[in-house]
C-alpha positions, 0 to 999 in steps of 0.5 A: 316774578310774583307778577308773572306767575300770577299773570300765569295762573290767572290766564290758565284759570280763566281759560280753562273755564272758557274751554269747560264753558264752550267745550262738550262732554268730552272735555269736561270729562278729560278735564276731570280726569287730569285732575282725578288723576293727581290726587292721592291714590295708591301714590300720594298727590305730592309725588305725582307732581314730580312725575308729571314734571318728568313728563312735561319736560319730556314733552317739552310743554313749557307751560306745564313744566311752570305748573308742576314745579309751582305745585311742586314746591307747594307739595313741600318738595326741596329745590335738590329734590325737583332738581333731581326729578328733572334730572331724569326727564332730561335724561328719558327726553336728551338734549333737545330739553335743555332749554326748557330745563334752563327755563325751568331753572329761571323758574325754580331760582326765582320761586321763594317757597318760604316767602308765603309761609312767613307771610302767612305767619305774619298775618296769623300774628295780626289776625290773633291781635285783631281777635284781642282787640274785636271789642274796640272794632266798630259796629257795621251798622254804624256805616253807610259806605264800605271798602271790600277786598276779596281774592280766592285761591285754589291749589290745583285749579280745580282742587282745595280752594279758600277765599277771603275777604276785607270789610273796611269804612270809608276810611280804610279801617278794618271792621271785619275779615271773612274767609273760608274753603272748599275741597273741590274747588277752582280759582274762580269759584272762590274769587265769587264766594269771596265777594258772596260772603263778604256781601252776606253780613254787610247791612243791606241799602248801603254803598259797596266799593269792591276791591279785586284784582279779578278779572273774570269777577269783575268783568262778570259783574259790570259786563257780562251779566246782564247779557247772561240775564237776559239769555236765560242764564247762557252765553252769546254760545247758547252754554251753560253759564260756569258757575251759574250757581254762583253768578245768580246767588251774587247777583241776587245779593248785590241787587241790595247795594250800590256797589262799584268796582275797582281793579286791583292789580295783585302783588302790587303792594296793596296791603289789603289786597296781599292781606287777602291773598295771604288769607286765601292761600291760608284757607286753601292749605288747610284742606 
């Protein structure tokens, strides 16, 4: 189910910056106001979800009902409240909801909102254990090669995000962790600031295998960039690259390595790479 869901919010992430990347000025601004208009106001953030699952399951748009519940049960609301909420939507919208109320049941049976938490404690635990033990960690000087893992997160897309990264040697022994946030963010701003910050404090001239089950970082990195380059910074649609500001910053850092790339594919068991997903969230939450 964790796949899935990743797989959903990866493809929306993505495309989003592809419709922001490609579309006027009209776009970006219904694209800001969707966004503006969750956020605390005279009604808080968190009940705003319920409303807009009431809505999405009037509308009867599958997609969004999988959003509104997932930032539902982030928001803290139990399963009998959310049940409650779409309650009312299959009442205002009638029978012809029912299916996407059974999907959204499948959802919402299948979502352990607790689960994250714990893993978040978890990893609380091993990162105050690692600070104990920072003396006996190895001097990153020492190395000429390192395994990185980076992943970013964003609750909302755009909204608060946080990134995170792992530095290792070669033989997969943590030498350093590096994370932070943003409060106006999206997904893939943070899987760049990931990767930016990782290569900010590792010693330059050195070899750099990144780790990331990011797609859009990964194909920008071995595909797109130097068709961007050379196209003064635009896509083949003569647009603004999203976020240049990044792109030009990572690839300024990373002309300092030789760095090669591996896909990851997340929540796959990979202990570095859920550390850093963990971590991500965590960031992301603190906002």
């Amino acid at each position: 189910m964790q796949d899935s869901l990743d797989e959903f919010n990866e493809f929306r992430s993505e495309m989003n910056d592809l419709i922001l990347e490609e579309g006027d000025l009209n776009t970006k601004r219904f694209f800001n106001l969707d966004h503006k208009v969750y956020q605390d106001g005279k009604l808080p953030a968190k009940t705003k979800e319920l409303l807009g699952l009431v809505s999405s399951l009037v509308l009867r748009c599958d997609d969004c009902i999988t959003y509104h519940i997932i930032e539902a049960v982030k928001r803290g609301w139990s399963r009998e409240e959310i049940y409650e909420a779409m309650n009312v939507g299959l009442i205002v919208g009638g029978s012809i909801v029912i299916p996407h109320l059974r999907r959204a049941a499948k959802l919402l049976e299948e979502l352990e909102p607790d689960k994250s938490k714990e893993d978040i404690s978890a990893v609380e635990k091993e990162e105050s254990s690692d600070e104990s033990d920072k003396r006996e960690m190895k001097n990153l000087d020492k190395y000429q090669e390192f395994k990185v893992y980076t992943d970013g997160a964003c609750l909302g897309n755009p909204g608060p995000g946080g990134y995170a990264a792992v530095i290792l040697n070669p033989d997969f022994q943590k030498l350093k962790t590096v994370s932070g946030s943003e409060k106006d963010s999206t997904n893939n701003r943070m899987e760049l600031k990931a990767v930016i910050e990782a290569l900010k404090i590792i010693p330059k001239n050195t070899r750099v295998e990144l780790y990331s089950d990011s797609t859009y970082v990964l194909n920008g990195l071995s595909n797109w960039i130097e068709g961007w380059k050379r196209n003064g910074w635009k896509t083949a649609a003569k647009k603004a690259v999203a976020n240049q500001d990044l792109w030009q910053q990572l690839d300024q850092l990373s002309s300092d390595f030789e760095l090669t790339y591996q896909k990851v594919k997340g929540h796959s068991g990979d202990q570095f790479n859920d550390e850093v997903d963990i971590l991500a969230k965590k960031e992301a939450e603190k906002i």
